[in-house]
Backbone as a printed PyTorch tensor [residue, N CA C, xyz], in Angstrom:
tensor([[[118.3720,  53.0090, 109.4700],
         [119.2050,  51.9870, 108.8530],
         [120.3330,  52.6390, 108.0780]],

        [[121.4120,  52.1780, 108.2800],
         [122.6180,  52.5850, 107.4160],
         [122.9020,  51.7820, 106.0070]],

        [[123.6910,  52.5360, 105.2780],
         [123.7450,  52.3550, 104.1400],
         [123.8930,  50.5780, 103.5770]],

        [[125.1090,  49.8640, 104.1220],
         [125.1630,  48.6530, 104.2500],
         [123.9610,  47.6100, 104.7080]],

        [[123.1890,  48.1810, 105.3750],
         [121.9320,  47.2940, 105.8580],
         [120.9620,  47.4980, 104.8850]],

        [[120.8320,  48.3060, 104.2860],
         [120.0790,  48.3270, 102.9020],
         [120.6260,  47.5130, 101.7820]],

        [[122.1220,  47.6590, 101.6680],
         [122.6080,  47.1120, 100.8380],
         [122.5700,  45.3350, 100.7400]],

        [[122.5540,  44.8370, 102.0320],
         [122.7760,  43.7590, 102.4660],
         [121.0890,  43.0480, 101.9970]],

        [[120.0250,  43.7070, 102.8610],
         [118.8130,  43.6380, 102.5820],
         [118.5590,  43.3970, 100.5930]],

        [[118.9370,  43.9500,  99.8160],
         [118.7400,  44.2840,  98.5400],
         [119.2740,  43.4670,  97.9870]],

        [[121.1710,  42.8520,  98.5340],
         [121.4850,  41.6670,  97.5140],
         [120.4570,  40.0560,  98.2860]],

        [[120.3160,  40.0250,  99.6440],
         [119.3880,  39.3570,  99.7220],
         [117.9920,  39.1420,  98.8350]],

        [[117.1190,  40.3290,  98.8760],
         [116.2090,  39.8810,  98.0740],
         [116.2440,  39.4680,  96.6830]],

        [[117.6680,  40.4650,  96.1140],
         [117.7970,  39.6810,  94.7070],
         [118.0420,  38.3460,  94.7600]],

        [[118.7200,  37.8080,  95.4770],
         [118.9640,  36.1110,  95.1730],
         [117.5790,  35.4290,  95.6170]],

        [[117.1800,  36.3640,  96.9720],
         [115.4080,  35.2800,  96.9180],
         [114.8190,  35.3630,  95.5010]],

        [[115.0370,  36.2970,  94.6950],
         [113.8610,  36.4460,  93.5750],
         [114.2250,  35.2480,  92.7130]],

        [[115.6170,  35.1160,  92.7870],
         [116.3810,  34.5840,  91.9780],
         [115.7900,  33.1960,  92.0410]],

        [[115.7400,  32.2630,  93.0740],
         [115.2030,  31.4470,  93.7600],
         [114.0160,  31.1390,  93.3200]],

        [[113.3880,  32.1380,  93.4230],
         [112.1350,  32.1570,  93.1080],
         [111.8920,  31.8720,  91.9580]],

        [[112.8680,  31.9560,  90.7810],
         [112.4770,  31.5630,  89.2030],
         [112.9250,  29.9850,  89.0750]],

        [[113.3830,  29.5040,  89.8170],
         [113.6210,  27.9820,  89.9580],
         [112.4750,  27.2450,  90.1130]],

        [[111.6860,  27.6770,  90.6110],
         [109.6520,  27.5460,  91.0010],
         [108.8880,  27.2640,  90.1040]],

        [[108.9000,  28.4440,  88.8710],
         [108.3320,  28.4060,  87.8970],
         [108.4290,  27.1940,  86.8240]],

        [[107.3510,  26.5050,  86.9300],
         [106.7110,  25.4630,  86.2370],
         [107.2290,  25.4140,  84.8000]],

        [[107.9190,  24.2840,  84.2420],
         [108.9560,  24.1290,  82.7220],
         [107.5970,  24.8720,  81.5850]],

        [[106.3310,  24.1550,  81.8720],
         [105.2200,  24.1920,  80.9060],
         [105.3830,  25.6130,  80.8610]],

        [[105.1280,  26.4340,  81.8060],
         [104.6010,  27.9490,  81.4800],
         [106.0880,  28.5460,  81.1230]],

        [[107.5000,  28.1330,  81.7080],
         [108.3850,  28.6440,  80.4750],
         [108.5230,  28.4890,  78.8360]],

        [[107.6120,  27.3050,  78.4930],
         [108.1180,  26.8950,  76.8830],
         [106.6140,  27.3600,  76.3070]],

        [[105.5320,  28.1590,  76.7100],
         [104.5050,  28.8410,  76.4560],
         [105.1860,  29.7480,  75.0380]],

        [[104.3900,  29.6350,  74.3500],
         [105.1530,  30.9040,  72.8770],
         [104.7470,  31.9310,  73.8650]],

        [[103.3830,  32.1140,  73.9860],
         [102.9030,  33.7160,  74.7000],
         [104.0790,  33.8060,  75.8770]],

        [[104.6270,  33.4100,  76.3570],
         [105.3160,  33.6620,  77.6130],
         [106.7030,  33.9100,  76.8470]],

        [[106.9770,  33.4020,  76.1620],
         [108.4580,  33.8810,  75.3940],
         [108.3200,  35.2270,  74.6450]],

        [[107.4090,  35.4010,  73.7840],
         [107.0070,  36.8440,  73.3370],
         [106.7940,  37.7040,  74.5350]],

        [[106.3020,  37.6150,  75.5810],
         [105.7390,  38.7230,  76.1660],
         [107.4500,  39.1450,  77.1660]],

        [[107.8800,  37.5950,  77.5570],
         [109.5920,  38.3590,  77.8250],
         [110.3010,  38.9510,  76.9900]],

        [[110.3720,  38.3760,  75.5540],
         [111.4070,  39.1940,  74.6020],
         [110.5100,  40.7860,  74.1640]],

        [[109.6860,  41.0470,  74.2540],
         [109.0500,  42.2510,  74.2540],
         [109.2870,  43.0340,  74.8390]],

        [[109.0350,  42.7550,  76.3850],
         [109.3920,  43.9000,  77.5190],
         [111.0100,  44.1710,  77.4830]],

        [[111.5370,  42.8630,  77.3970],
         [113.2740,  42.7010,  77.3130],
         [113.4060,  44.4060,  76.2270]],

        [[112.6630,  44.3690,  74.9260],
         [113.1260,  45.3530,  74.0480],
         [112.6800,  46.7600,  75.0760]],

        [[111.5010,  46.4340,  75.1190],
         [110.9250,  48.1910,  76.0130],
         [111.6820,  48.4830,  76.9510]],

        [[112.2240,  47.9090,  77.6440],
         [112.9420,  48.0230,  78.8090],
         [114.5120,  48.7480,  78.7800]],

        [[114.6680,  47.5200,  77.5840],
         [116.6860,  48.4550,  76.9790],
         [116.4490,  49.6460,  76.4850]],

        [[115.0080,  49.2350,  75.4830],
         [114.5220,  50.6720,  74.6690],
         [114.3160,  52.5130,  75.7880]],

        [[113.8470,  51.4780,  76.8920],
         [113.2080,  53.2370,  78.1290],
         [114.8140,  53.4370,  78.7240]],

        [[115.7340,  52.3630,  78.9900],
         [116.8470,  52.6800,  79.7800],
         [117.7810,  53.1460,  78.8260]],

        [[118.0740,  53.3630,  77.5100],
         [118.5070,  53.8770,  76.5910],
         [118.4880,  55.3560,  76.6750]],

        [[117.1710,  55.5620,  76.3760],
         [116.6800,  57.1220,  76.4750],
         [116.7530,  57.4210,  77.4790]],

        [[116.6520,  57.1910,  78.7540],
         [117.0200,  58.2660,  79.6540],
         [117.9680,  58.2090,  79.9250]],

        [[118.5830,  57.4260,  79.9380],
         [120.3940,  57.7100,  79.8580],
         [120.6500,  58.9630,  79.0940]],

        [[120.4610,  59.0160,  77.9930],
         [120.5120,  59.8200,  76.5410],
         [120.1860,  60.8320,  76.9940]],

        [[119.0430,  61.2540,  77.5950],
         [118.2030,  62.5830,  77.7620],
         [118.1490,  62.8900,  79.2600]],

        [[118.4430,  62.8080,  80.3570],
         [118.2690,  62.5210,  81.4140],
         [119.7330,  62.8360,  82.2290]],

        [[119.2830,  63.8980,  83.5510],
         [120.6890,  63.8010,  83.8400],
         [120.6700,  64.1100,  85.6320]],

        [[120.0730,  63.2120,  86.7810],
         [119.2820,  63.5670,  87.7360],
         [117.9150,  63.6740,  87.3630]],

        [[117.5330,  64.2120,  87.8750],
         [116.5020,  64.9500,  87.7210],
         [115.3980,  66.0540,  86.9090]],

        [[116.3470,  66.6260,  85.9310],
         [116.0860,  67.2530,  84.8490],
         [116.7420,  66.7760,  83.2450]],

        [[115.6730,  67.0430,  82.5420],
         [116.1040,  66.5190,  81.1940],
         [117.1580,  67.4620,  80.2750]],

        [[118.2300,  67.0840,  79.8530],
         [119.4450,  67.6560,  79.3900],
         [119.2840,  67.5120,  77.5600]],

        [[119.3070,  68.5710,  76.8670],
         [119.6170,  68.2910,  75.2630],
         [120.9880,  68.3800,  74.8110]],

        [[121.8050,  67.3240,  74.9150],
         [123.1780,  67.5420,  74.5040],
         [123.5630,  66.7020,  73.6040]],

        [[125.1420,  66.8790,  73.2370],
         [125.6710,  65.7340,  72.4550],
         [125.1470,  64.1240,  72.4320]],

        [[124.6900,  63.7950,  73.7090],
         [123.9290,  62.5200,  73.9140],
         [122.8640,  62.2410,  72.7830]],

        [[122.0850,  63.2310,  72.6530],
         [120.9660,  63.0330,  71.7100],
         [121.2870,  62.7570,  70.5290]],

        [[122.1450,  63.9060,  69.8460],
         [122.8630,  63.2750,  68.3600],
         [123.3650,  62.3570,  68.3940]],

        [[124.1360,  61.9290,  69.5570],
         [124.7870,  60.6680,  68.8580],
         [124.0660,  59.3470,  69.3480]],

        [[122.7600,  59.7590,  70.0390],
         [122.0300,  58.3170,  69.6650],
         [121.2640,  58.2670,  68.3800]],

        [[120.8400,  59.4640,  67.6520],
         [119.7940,  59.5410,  66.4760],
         [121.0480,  59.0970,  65.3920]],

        [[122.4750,  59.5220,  65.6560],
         [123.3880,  59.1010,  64.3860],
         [123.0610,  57.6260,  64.6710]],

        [[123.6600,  57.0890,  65.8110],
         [123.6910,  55.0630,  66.3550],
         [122.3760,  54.8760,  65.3980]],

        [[121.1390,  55.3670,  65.9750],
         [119.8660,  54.5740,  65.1090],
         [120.2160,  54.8880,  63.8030]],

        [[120.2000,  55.7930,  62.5740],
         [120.5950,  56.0370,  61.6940],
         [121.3400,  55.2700,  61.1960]],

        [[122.9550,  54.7930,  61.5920],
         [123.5410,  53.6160,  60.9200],
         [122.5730,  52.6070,  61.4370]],

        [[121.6740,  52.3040,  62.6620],
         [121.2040,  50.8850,  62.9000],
         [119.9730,  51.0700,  61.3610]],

        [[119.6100,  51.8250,  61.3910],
         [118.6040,  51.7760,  60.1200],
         [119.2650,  51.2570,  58.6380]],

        [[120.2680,  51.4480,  58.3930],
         [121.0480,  51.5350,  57.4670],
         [122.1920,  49.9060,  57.3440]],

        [[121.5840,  49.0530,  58.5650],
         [121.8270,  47.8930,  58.9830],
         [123.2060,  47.8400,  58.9980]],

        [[124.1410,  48.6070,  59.5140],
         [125.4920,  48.5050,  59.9150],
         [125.8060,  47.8850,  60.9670]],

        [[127.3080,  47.7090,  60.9980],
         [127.7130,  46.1960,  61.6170],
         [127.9420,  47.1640,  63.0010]],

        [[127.9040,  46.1810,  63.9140],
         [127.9930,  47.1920,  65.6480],
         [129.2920,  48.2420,  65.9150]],

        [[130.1130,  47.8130,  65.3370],
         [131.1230,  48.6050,  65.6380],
         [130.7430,  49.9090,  64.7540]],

        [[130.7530,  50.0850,  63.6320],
         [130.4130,  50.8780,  62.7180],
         [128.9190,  52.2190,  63.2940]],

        [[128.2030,  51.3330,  63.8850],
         [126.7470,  51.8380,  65.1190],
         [127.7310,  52.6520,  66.0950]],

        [[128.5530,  51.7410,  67.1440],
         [129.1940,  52.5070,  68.1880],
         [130.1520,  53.5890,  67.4250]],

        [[131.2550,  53.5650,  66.6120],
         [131.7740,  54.5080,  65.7460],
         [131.2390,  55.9800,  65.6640]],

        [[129.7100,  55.9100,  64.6730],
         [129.1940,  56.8650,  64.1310],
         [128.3710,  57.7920,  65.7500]],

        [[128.1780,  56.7090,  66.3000],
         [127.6520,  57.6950,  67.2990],
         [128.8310,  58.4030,  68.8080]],

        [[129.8040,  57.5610,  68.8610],
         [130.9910,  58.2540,  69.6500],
         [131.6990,  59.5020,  68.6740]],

        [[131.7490,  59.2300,  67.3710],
         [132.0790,  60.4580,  66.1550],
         [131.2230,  61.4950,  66.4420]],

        [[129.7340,  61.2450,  66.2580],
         [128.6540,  62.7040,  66.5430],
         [128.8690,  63.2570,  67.7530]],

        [[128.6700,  62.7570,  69.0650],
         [129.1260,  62.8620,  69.8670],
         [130.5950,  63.7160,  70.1400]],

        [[131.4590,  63.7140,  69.9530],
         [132.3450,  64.2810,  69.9010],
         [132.7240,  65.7600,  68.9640]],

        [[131.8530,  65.6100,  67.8340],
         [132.1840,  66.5490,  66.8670],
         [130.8810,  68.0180,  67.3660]],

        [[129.8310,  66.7550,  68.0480],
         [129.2360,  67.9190,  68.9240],
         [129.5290,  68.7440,  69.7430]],

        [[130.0190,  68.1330,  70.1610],
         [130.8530,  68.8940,  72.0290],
         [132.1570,  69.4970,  71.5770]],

        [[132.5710,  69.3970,  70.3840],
         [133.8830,  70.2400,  69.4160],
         [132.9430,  71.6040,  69.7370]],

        [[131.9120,  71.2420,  68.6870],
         [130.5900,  72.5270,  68.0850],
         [130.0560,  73.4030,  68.9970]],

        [[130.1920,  73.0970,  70.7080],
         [129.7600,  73.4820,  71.3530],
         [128.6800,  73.3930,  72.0010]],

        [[128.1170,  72.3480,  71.2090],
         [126.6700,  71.5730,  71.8750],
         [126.7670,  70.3720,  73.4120]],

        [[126.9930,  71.1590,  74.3490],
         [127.1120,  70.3260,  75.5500],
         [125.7970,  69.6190,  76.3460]]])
């Protein structure tokens, strides 16, 4: 199979899935347990695709400027700063790293 026939195959099944949530019964969407257990994974999920972005580069794990400037981002997020101020401090570390020589 060539590249396009996979591709074709893949936006297909996404819209079947898609479809498929039209199915699901109103009762078991307005479930509290069913709203917690989506907004939960929702966090683990941004939370795992975060970090390996961050740390991750192929196949092997990379320690670079990425890392500081997500521990600065959490750091202002700890410190309850407004988003821009979050994106700021960590494009700043980031940069002042890779000045420093930390690639």
């Amino acid at each position: 199979m060539n590249l396009w026939l996979w591709l074709l195959l893949s936006c297909l099944l996404a819209y079947a899935w898609k479809l498929v949530g039209y199915l699901v019964p109103a009762t078991l969407l307005k479930n509290a347990r069913t709203s917690r257990i989506a907004g939960t994974m929702t966090i683990g999920l941004l939370a795992s695709l975060t970090v390996v972005n961050a740390a991750a580069s192929g196949q092997e794990l990379l320690l670079d400027a990425r890392l500081g400037a997500l521990a600065a981002a959490g750091v202002a997020l700890l410190f309850r700063a407004p988003f821009l101020v979050v994106v700021l401090a960590g494009a700043g570390t980031a940069a002042l790293l890779r000045l420093a020589g930390w690639n």
